[in-house]
C-alpha positions as CSV (number, residue, x, y, z in Angstrom):
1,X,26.6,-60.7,8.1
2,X,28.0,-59.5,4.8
3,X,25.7,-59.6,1.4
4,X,27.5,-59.1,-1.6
5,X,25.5,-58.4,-4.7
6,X,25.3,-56.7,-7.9
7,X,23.3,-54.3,-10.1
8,X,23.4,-53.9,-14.1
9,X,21.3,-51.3,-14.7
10,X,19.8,-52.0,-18.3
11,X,19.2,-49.0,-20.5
12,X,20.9,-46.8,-18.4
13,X,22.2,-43.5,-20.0
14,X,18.8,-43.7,-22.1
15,X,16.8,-43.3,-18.9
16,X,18.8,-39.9,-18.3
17,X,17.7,-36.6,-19.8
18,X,20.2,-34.4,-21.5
19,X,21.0,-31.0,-19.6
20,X,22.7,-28.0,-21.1
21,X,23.2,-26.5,-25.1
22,X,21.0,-28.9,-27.2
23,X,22.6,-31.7,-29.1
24,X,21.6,-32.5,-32.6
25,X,22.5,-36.2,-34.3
26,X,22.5,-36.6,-38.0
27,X,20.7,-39.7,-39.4
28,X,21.9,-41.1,-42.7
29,X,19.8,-40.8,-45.9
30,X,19.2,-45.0,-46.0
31,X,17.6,-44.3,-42.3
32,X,15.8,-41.2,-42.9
33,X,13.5,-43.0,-45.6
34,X,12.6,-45.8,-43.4
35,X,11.9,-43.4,-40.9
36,X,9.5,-41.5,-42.8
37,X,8.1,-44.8,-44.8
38,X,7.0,-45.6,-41.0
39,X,6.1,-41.9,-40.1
40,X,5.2,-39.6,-43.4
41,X,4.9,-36.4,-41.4
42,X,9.0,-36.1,-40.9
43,X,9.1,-36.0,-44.3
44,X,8.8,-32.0,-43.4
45,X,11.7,-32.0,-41.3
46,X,14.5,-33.4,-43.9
47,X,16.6,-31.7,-45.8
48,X,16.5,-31.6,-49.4
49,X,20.2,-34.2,-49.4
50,X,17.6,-36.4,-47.6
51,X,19.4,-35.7,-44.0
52,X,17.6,-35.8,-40.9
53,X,18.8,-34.0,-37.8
54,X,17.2,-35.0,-34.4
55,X,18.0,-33.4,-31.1
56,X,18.9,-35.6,-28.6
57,X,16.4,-35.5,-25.5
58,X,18.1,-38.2,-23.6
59,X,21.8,-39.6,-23.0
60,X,23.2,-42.4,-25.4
61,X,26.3,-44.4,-25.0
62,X,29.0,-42.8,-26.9
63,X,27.7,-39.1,-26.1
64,X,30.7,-36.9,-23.9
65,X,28.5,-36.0,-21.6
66,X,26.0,-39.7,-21.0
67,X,28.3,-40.7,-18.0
68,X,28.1,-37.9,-16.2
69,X,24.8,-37.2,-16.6
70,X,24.0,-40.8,-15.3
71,X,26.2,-40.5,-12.5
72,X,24.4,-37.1,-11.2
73,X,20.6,-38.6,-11.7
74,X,21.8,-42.2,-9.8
75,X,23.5,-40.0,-6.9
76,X,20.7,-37.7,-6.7
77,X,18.6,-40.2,-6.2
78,X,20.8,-42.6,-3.6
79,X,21.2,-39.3,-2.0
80,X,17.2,-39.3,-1.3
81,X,17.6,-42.8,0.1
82,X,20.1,-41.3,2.8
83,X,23.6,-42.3,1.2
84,X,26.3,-39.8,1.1
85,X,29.7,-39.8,-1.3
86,X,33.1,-41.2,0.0
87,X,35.1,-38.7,0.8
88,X,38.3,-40.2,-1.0
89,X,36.2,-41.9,-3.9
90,X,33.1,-40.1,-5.2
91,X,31.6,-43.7,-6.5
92,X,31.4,-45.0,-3.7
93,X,27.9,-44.1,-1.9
94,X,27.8,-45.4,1.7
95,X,24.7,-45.3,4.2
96,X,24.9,-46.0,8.2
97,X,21.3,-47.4,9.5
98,X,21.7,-48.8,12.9
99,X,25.4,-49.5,13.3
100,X,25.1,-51.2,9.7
101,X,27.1,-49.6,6.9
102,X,26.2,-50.4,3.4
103,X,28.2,-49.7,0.7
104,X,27.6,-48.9,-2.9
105,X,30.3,-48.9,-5.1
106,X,29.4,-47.0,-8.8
107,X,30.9,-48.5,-11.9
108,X,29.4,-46.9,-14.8
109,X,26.1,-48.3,-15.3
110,X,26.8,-51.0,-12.7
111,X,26.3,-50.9,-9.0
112,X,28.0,-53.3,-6.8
């Protein structure tokens, strides 16, 4: 029997942790003082132009590198559950239990 079905995966890049050289976002002047209204103690961290620069701990949509970083940590972890890549297309994770093949085809933050 075939079952069809599919997976959004809400919030995904923020749930994945940035890896390599540190990446720092700027956040407008407007922003900064609402930010520090609601938590006085940044006030230390901006700049004198009323900047604030925050480094980014985990993936947002729009960074370079949030894709590929999803992509590893949901492959990792399908790997764990015993699938294993396609040979011919590395987004599509397959697992053979009994004589059964399931398929998982990866489409950035959706899995179908």
């Amino acid at each position: 029997m075939t079952k069809i079905g599919k997976i959004d995966v809400k919030g995904a890049f923020i749930q994945t942790e940035m890896e390599g050289p540190p990446i720092y976002i700027k956040i407008a002047p407007e922003t900064t003082k609402l930010i520090v209204e609601l938590l006085p103690a940044i006030k230390t961290y901006v700049t004198a132009d009323g900047i604030l620069y925050c480094q980014l701990l985990k993936a947002l949509y729009g960074c370079v590198q949030a894709s590929r970083l999803w992509y590893n940590k949901l492959t990792r972890f399908l790997r764990t559950l015993g699938y294993e890549a396609s040979l011919t297309d590395p987004c599509v994770m397959r697992k053979i239990v009994d004589g059964k093949i399931s398929l998982l085809a990866i489409y950035v933050d959706d899995i179908l």
